[in-house]
C-alpha positions as protocol buffer text, in pm:
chain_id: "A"
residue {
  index: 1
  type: UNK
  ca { x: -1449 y: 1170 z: -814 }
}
residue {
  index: 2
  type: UNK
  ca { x: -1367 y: 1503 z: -1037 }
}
residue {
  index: 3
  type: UNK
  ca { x: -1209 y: 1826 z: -942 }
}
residue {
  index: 4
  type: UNK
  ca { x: -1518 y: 1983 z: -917 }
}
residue {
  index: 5
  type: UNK
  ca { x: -1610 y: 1725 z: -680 }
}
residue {
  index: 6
  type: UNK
  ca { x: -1295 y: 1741 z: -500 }
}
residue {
  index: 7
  type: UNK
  ca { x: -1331 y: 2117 z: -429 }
}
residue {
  index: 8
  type: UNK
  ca { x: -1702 y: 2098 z: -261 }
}
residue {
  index: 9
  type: UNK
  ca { x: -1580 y: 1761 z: -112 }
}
residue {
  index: 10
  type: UNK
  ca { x: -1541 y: 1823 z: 284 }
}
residue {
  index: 11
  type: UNK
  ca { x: -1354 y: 1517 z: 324 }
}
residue {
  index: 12
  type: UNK
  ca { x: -1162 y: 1557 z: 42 }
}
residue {
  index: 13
  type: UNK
  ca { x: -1046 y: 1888 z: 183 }
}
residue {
  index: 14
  type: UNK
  ca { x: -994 y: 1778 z: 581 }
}
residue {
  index: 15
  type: UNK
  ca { x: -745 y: 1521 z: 424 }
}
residue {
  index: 16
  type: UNK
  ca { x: -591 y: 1733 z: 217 }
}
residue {
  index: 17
  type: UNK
  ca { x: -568 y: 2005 z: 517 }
}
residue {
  index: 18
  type: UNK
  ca { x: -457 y: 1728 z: 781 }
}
residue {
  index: 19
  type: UNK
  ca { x: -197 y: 1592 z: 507 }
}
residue {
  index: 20
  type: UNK
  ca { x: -29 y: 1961 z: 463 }
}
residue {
  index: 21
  type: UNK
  ca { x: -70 y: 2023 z: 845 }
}
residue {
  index: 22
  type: UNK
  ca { x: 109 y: 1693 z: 955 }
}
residue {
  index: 23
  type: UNK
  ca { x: 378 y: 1751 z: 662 }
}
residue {
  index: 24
  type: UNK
  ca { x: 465 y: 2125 z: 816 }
}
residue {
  index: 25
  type: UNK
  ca { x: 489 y: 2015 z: 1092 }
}
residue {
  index: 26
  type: UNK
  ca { x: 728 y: 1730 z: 1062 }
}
residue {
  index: 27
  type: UNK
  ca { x: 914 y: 1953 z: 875 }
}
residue {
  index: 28
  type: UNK
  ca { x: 920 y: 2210 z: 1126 }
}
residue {
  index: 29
  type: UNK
  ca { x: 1048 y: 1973 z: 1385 }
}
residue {
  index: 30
  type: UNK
  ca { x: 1294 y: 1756 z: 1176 }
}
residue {
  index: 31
  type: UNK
  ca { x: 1454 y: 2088 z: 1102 }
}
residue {
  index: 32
  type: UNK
  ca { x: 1513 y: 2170 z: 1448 }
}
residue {
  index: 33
  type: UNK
  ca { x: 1661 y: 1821 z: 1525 }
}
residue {
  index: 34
  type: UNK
  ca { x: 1871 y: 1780 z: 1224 }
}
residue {
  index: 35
  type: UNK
  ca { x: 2016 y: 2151 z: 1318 }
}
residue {
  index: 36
  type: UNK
  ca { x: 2106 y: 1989 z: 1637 }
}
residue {
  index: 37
  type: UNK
  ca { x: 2156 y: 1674 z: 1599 }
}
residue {
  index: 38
  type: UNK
  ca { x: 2290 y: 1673 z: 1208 }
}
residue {
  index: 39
  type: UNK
  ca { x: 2329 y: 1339 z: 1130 }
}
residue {
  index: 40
  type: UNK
  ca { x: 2137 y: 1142 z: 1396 }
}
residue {
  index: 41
  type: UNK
  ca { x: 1822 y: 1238 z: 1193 }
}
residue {
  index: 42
  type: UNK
  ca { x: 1962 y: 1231 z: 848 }
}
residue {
  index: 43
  type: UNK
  ca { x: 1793 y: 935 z: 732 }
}
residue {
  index: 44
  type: UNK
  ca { x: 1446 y: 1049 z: 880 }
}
residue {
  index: 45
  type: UNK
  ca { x: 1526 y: 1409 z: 711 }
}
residue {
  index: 46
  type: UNK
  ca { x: 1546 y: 1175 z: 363 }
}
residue {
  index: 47
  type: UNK
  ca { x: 1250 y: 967 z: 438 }
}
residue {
  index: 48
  type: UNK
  ca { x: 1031 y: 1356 z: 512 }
}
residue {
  index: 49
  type: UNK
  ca { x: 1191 y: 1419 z: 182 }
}
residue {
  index: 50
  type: UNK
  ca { x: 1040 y: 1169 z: 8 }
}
residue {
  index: 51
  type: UNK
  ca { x: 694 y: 1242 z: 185 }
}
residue {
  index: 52
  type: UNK
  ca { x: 688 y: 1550 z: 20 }
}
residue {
  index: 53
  type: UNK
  ca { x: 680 y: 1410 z: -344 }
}
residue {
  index: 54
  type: UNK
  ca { x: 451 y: 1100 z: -260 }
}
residue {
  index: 55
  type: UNK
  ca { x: 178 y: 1330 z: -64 }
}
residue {
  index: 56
  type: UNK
  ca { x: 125 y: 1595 z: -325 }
}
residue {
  index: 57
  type: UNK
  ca { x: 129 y: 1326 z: -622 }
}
residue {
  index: 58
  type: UNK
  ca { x: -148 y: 1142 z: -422 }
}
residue {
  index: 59
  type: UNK
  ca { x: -332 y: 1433 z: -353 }
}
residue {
  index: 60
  type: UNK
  ca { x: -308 y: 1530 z: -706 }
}
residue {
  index: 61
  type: UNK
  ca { x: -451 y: 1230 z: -862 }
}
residue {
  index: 62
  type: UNK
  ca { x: -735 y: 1250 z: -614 }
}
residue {
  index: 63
  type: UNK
  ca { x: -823 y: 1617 z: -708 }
}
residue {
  index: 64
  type: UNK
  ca { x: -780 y: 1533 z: -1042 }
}
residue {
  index: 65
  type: UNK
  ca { x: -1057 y: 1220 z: -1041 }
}
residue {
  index: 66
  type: UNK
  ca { x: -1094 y: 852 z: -1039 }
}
residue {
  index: 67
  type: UNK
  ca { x: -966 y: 805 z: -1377 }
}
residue {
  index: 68
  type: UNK
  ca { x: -627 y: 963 z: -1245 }
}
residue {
  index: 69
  type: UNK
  ca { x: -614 y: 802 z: -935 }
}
residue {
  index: 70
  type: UNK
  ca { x: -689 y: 453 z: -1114 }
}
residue {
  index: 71
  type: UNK
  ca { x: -389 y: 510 z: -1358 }
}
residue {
  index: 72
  type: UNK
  ca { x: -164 y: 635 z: -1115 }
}
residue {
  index: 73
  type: UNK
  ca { x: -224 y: 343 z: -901 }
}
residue {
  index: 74
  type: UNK
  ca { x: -220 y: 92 z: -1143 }
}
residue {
  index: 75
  type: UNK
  ca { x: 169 y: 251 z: -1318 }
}
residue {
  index: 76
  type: UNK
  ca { x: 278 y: 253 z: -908 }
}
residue {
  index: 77
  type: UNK
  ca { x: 137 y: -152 z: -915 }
}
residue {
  index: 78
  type: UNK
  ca { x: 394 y: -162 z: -1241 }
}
residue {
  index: 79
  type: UNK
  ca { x: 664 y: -57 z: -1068 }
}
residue {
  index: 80
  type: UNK
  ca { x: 606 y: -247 z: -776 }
}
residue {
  index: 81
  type: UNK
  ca { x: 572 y: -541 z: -1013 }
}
residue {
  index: 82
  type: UNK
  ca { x: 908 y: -467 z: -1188 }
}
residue {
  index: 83
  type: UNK
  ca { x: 1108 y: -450 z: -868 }
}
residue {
  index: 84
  type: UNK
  ca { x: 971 y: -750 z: -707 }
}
residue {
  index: 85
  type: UNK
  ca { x: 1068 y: -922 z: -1078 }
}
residue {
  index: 86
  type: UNK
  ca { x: 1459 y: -751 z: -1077 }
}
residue {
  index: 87
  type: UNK
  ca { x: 1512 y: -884 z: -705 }
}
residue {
  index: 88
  type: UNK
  ca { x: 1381 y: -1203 z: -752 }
}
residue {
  index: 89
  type: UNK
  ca { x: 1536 y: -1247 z: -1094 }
}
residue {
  index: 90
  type: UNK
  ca { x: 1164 y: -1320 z: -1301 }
}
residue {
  index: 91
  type: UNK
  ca { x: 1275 y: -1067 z: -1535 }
}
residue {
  index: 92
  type: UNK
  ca { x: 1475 y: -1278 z: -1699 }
}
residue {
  index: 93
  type: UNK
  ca { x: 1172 y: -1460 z: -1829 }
}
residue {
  index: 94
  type: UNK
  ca { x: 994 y: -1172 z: -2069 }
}
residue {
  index: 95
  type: UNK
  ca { x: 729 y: -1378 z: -2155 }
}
residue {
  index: 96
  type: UNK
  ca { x: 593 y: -1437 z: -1804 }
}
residue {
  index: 97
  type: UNK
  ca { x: 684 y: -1071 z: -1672 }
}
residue {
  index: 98
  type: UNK
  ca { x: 523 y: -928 z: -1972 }
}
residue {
  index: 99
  type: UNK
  ca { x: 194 y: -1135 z: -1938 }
}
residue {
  index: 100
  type: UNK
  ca { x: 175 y: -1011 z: -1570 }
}
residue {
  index: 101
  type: UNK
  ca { x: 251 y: -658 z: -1673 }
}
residue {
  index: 102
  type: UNK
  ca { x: -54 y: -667 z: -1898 }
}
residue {
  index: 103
  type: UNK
  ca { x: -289 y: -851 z: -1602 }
}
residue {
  index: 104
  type: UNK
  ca { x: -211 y: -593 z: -1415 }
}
residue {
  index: 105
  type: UNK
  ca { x: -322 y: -361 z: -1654 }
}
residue {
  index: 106
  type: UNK
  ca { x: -625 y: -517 z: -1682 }
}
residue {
  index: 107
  type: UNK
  ca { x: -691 y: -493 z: -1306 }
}
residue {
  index: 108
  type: UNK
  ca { x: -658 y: -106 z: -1379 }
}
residue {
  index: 109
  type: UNK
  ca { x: -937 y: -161 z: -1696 }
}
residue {
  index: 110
  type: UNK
  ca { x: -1156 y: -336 z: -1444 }
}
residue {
  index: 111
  type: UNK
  ca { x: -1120 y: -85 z: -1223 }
}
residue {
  index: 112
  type: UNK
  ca { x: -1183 y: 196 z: -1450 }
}
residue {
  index: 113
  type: UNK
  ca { x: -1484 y: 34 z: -1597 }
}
residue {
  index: 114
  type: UNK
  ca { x: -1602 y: 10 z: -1273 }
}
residue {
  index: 115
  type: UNK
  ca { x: -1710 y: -375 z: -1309 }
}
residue {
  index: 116
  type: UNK
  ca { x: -1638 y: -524 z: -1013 }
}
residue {
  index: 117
  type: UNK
  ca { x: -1720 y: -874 z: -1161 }
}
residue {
  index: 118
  type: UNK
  ca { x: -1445 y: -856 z: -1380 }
}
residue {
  index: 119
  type: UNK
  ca { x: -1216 y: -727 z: -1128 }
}
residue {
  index: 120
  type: UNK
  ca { x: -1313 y: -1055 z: -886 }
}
residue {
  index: 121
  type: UNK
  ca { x: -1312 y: -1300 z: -1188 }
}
residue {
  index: 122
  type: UNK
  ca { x: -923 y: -1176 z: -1329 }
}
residue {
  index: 123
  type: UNK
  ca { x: -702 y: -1414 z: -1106 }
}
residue {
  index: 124
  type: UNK
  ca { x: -943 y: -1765 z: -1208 }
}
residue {
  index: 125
  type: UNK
  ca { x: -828 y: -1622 z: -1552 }
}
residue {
  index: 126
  type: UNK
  ca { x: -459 y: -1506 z: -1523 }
}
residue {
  index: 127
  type: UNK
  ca { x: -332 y: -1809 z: -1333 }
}
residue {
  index: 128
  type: UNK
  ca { x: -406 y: -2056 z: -1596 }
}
residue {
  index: 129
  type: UNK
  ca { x: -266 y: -1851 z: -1845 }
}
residue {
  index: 130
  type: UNK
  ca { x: 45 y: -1813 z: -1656 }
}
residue {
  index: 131
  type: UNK
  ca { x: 69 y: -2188 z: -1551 }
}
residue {
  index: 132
  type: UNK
  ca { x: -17 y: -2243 z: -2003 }
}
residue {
  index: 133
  type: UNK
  ca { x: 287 y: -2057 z: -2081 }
}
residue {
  index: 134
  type: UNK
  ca { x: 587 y: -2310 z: -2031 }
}
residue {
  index: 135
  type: UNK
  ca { x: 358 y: -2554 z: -2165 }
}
residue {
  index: 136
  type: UNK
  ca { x: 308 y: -2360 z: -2491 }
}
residue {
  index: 137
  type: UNK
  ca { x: 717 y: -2252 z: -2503 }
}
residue {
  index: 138
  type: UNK
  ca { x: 787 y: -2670 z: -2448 }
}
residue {
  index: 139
  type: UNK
  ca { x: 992 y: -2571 z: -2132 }
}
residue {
  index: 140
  type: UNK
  ca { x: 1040 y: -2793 z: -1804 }
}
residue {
  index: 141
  type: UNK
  ca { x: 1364 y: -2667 z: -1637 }
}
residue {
  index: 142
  type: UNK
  ca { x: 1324 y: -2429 z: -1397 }
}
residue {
  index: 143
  type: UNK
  ca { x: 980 y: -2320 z: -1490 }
}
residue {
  index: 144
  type: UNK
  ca { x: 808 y: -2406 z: -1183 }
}
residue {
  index: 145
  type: UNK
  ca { x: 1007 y: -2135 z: -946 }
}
residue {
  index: 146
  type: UNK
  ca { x: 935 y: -1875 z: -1234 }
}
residue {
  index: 147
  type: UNK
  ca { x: 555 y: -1940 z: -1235 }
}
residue {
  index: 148
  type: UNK
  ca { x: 476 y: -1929 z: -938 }
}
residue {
  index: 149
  type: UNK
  ca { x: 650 y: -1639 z: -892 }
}
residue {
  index: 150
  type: UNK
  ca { x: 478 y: -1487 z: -1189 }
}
residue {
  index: 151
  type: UNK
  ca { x: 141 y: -1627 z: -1029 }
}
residue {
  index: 152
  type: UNK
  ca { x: 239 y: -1426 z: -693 }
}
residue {
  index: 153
  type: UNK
  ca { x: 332 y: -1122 z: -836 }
}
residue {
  index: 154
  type: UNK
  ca { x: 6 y: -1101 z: -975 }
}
residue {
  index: 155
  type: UNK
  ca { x: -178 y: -1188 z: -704 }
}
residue {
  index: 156
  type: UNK
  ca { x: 32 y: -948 z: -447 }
}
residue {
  index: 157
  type: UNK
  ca { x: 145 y: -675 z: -646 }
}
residue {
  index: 158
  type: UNK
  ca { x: -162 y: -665 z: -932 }
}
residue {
  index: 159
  type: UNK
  ca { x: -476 y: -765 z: -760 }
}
residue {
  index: 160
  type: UNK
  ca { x: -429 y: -744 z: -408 }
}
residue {
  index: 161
  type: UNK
  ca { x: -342 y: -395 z: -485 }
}
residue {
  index: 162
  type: UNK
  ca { x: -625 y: -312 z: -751 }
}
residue {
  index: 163
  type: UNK
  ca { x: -846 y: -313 z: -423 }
}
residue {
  index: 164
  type: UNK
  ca { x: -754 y: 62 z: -368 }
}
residue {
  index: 165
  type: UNK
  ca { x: -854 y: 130 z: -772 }
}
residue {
  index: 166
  type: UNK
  ca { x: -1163 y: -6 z: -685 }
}
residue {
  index: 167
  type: UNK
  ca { x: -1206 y: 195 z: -373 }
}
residue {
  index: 168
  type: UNK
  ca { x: -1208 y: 464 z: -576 }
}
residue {
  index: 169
  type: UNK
  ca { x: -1543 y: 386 z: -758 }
}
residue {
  index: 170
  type: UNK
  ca { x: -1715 y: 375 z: -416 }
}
residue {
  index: 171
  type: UNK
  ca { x: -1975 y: 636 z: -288 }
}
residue {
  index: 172
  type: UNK
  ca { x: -1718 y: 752 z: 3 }
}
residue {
  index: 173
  type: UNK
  ca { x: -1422 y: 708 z: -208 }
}
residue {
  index: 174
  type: UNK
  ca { x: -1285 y: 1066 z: -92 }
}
residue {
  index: 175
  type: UNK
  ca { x: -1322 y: 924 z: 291 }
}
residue {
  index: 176
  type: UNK
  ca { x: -1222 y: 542 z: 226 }
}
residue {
  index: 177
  type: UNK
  ca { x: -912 y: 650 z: 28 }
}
residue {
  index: 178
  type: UNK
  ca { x: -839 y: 897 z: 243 }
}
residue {
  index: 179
  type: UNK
  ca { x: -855 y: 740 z: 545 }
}
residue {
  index: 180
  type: UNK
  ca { x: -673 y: 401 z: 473 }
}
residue {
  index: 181
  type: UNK
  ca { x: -398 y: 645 z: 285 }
}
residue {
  index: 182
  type: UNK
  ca { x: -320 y: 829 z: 619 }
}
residue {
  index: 183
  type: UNK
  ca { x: -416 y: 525 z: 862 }
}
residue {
  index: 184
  type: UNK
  ca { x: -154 y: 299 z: 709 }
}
residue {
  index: 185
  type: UNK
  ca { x: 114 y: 587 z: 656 }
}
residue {
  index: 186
  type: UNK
  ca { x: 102 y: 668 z: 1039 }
}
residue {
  index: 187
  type: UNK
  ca { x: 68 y: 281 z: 1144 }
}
residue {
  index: 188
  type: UNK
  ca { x: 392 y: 264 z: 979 }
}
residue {
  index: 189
  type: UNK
  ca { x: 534 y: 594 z: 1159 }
}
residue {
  index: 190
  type: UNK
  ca { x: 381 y: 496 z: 1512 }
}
residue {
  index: 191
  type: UNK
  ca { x: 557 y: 142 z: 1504 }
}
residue {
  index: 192
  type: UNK
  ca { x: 898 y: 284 z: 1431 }
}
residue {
  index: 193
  type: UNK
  ca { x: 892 y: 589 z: 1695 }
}
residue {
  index: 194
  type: UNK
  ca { x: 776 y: 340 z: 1953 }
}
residue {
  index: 195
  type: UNK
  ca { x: 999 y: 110 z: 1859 }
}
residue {
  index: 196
  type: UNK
  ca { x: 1277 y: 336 z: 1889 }
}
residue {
  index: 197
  type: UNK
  ca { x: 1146 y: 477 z: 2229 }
}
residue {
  index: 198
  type: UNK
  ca { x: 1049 y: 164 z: 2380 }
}
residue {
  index: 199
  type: UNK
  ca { x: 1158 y: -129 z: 2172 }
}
residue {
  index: 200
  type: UNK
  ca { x: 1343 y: -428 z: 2362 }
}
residue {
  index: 201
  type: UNK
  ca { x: 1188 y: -732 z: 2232 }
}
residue {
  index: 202
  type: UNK
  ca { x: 1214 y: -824 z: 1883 }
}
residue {
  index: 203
  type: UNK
  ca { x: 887 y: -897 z: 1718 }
}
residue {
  index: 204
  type: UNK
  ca { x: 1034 y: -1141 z: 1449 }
}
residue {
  index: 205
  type: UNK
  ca { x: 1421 y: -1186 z: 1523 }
}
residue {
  index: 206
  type: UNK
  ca { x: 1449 y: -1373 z: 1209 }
}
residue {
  index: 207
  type: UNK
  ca { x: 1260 y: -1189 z: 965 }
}
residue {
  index: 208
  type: UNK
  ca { x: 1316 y: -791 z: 1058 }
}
residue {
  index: 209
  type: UNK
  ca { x: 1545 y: -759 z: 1389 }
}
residue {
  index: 210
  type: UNK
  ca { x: 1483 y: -455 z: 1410 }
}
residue {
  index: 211
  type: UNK
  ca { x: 1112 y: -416 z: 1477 }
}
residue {
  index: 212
  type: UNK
  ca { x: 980 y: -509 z: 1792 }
}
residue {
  index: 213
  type: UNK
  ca { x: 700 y: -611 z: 2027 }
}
residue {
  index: 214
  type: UNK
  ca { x: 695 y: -258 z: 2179 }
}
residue {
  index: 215
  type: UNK
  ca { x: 635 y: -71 z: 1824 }
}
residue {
  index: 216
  type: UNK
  ca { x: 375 y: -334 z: 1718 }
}
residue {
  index: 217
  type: UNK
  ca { x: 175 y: -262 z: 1988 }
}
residue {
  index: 218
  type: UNK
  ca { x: 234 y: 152 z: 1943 }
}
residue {
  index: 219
  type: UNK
  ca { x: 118 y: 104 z: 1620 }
}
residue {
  index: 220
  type: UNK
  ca { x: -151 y: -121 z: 1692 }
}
residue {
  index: 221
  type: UNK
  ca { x: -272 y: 127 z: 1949 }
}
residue {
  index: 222
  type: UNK
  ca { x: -303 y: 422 z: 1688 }
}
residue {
  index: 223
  type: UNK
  ca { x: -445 y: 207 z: 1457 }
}
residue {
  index: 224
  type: UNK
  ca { x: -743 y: 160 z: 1690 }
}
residue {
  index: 225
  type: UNK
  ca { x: -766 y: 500 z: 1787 }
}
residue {
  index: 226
  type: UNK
  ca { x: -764 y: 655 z: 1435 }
}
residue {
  index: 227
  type: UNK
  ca { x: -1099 y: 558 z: 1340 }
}
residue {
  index: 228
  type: UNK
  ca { x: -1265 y: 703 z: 1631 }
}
residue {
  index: 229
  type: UNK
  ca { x: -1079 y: 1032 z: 1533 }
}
residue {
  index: 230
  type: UNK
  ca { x: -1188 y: 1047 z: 1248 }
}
residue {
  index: 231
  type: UNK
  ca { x: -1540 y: 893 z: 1244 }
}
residue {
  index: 232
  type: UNK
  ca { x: -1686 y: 1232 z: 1114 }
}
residue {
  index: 233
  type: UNK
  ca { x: -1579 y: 1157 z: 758 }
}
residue {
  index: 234
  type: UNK
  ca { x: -1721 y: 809 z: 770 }
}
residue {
  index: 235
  type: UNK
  ca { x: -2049 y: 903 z: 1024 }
}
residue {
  index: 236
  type: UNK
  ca { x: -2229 y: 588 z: 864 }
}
residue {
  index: 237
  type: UNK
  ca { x: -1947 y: 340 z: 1067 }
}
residue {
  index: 238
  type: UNK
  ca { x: -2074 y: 196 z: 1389 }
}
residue {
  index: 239
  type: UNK
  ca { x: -1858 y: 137 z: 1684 }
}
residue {
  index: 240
  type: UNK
  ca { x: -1786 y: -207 z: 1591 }
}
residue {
  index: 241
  type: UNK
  ca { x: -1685 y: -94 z: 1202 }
}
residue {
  index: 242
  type: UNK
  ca { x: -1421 y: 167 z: 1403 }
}
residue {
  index: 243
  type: UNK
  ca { x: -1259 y: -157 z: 1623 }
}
residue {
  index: 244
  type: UNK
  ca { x: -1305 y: -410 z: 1288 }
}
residue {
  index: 245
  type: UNK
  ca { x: -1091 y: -116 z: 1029 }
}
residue {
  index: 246
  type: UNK
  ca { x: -829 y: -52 z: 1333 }
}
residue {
  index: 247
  type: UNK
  ca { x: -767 y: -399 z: 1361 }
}
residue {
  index: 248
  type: UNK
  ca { x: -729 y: -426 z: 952 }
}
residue {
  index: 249
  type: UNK
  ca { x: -494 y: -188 z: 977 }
}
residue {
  index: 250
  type: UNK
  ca { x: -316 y: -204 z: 1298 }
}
residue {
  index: 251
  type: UNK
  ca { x: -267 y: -560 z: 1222 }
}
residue {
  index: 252
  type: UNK
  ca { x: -216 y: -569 z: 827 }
}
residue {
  index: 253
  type: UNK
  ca { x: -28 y: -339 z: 783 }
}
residue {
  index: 254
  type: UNK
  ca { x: 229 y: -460 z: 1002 }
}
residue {
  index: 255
  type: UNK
  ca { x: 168 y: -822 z: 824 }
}
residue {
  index: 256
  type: UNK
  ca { x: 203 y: -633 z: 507 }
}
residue {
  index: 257
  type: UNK
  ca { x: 573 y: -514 z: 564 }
}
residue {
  index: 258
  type: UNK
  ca { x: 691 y: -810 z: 732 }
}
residue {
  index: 259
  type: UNK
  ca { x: 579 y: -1028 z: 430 }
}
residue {
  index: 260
  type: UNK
  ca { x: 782 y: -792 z: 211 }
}
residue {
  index: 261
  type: UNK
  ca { x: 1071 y: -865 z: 452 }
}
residue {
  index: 262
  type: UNK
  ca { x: 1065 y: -1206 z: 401 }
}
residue {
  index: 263
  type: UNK
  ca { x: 1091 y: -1171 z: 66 }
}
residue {
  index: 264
  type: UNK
  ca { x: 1383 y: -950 z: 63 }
}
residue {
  index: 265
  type: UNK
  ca { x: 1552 y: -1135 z: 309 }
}
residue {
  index: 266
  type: UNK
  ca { x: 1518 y: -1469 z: 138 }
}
residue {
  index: 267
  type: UNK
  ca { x: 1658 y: -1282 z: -201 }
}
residue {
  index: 268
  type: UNK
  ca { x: 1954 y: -1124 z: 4 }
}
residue {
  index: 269
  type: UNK
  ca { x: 1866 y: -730 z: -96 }
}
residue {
  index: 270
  type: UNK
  ca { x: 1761 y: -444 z: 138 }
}
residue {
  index: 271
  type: UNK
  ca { x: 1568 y: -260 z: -44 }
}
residue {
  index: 272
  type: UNK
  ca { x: 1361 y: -335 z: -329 }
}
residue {
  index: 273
  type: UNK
  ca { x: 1476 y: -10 z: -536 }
}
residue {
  index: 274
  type: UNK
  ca { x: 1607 y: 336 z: -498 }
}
residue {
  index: 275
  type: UNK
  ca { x: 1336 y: 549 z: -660 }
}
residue {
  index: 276
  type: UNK
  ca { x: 1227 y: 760 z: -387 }
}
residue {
  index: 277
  type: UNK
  ca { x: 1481 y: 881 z: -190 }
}
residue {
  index: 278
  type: UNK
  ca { x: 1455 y: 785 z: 204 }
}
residue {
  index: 279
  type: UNK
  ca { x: 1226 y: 507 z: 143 }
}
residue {
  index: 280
  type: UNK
  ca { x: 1360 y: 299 z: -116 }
}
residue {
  index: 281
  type: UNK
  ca { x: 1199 y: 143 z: -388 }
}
residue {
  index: 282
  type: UNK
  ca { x: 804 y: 197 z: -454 }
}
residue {
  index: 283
  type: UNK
  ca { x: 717 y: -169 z: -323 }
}
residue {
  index: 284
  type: UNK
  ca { x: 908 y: -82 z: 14 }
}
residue {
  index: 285
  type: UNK
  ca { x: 656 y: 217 z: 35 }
}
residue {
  index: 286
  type: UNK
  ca { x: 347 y: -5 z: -69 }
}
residue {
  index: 287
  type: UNK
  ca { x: 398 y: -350 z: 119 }
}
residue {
  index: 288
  type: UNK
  ca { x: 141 y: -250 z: 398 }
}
residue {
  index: 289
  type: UNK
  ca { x: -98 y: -97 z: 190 }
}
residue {
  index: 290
  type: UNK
  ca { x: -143 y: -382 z: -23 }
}
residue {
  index: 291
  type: UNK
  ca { x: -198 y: -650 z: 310 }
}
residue {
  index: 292
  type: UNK
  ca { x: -451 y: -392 z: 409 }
}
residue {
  index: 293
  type: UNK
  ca { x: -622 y: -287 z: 102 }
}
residue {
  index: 294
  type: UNK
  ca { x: -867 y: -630 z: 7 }
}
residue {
  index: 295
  type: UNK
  ca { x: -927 y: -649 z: 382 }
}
residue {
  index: 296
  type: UNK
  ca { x: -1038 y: -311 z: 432 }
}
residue {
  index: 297
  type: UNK
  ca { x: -1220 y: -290 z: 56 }
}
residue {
  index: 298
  type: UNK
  ca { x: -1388 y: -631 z: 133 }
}
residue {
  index: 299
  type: UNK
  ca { x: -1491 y: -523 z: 489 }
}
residue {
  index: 300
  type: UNK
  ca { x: -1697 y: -210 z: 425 }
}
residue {
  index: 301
  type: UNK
  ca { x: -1812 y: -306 z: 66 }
}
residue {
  index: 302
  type: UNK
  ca { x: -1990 y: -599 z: 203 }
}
residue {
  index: 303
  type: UNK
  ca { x: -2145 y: -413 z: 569 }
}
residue {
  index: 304
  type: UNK
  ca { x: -2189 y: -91 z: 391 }
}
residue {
  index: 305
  type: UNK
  ca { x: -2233 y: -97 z: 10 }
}
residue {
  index: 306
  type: UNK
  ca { x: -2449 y: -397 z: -89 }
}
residue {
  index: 307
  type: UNK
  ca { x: -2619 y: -465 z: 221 }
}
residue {
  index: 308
  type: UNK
  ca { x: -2467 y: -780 z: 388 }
}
């Protein structure tokens, strides 16, 4: 990946092309509604608002390489790091939140250095660390909540994540990347339009009340279509690969944000943060793209990049 790349790239440019396409014209129609309808669509108008910085950054660390994307993603891991510690209250232990700040750096060295090895072997070396550091400090109160939360927030928001870094050192990064990017943005659209247009049983009362059977399924059935649509900028899946990566993210992705609600709702907040307008904090923007990505990178790196 490099912007000379990019530029003679065709998938890099149908994405980029659908991605503009599908932002005008949302923004065409949202602007009709919210003349219409004012504030009926306001919080939709907010969320299209915050589309319009996420897309273009995106786009712009994929034109400008891997290096960029890898740094990008690894600083947006931070972040989602940092809010998960605020809301659950880890911050208040530096030591911990500071050692998982730096593992999650090194997921982004891994990454960068393209060792995969490395990348696999981090969590049989950050855990112990992590479980060491009460032990060093001579602490016993209250250290096992804050360790294991330490341990998850590596494993969720670090690692789990670094899968999309490592995406990007693959021979169809523009394609992988590209795809999961848009497949997981409109699984997340499709289940709250057809929620809102069909929705009447909740899908977990307890957890999120207001998603529901109706929008899983919507999404669920764009998820399957999606790779069929856009099979031309992967033309080495097979039929089953297209049904296995809808699934992925039809399914994950919808896993992904409910697991994010639990957390939230067991910590009493509504949104993680407030950084981008419309959507919240960056971890409310990244929960199903983090279920998704080790399922997805797993999936086609071993049926289409070492030979399994």
């Amino acid at each position: 990946m490099s912007p000379t790349l990019a530029l003679h790239s065709p998938n890099f440019l149908f994405y980029s092309a659908l991605l503009a396409g599908i932002l005008f014209s949302a923004g065409v129609v949202l602007a009709g509604l919210r003349a219409l309808l004012r504030e009926r669509v306001e919080h939709a108008w907010k969320a299209y608002c915050g589309w319009l910085v996420i897309v273009p950054l995106l786009a712009l660390g994929f034109f400008l390489g891997r290096e960029a994307i890898i740094a990008l993603l690894t600083a947006i891991a931070i972040l989602g790091f940092l809010e998960f510690a605020r809301a659950t209250e880890l911050h208040v232990d530096r030591w911990l939140s500071a050692t998982v700040t730096l593992a999650i750096v090194a997921v982004g060295i891994a990454c960068m250095t393209r060792s995969l090895a490395a990348f696999l072997m981090l969590p049989a070396f950050v855990t112990p660390a992590l479980l060491a550091i009460p032990v060093v400090r001579n602490r016993g109160d209250g250290q096992l909540r804050l360790v294991l939360l330490a341990v998850f927030g590596f494993h969720y928001f670090g690692w789990m994540l670094g899968h999309v870094m490592m995406l990007a050192n693959s021979p169809h990064a523009y394609a992988y990347l590209g795809y999961l990017l848009l497949a997981v943005g409109l699984n997340d659209v499709s289940a709250y339009i057809s929620g809102k247009l069909f929705g009447r049983h909740p899908l977990r009362s307890n957890i999120s009340p207001k998603k529901t059977w109706e929008g899983a399924l919507g999404a669920l059935a764009v998820s399957l279509a999606l790779p069929w649509l856009l099979r031309p900028t992967m033309p080495h899946f097979e039929p089953m690969d297209c049904i296995v990566v809808g699934l992925i993210v039809g399914i994950g992705g919808q896993m992904g944000d409910l697991v994010v609600s639990v957390i939230k709702r067991d910590v009493g907040v509504k949104d993680m943060g407030a950084l981008i307008p419309g959507h919240g904090g960056v971890l409310d923007r990244i929960d199903s793209l983090i279920y998704v990505a080790p399922l997805f990178f797993h999936y086609v790196h071993f049926f289409h990049e070492q030979g399994g």
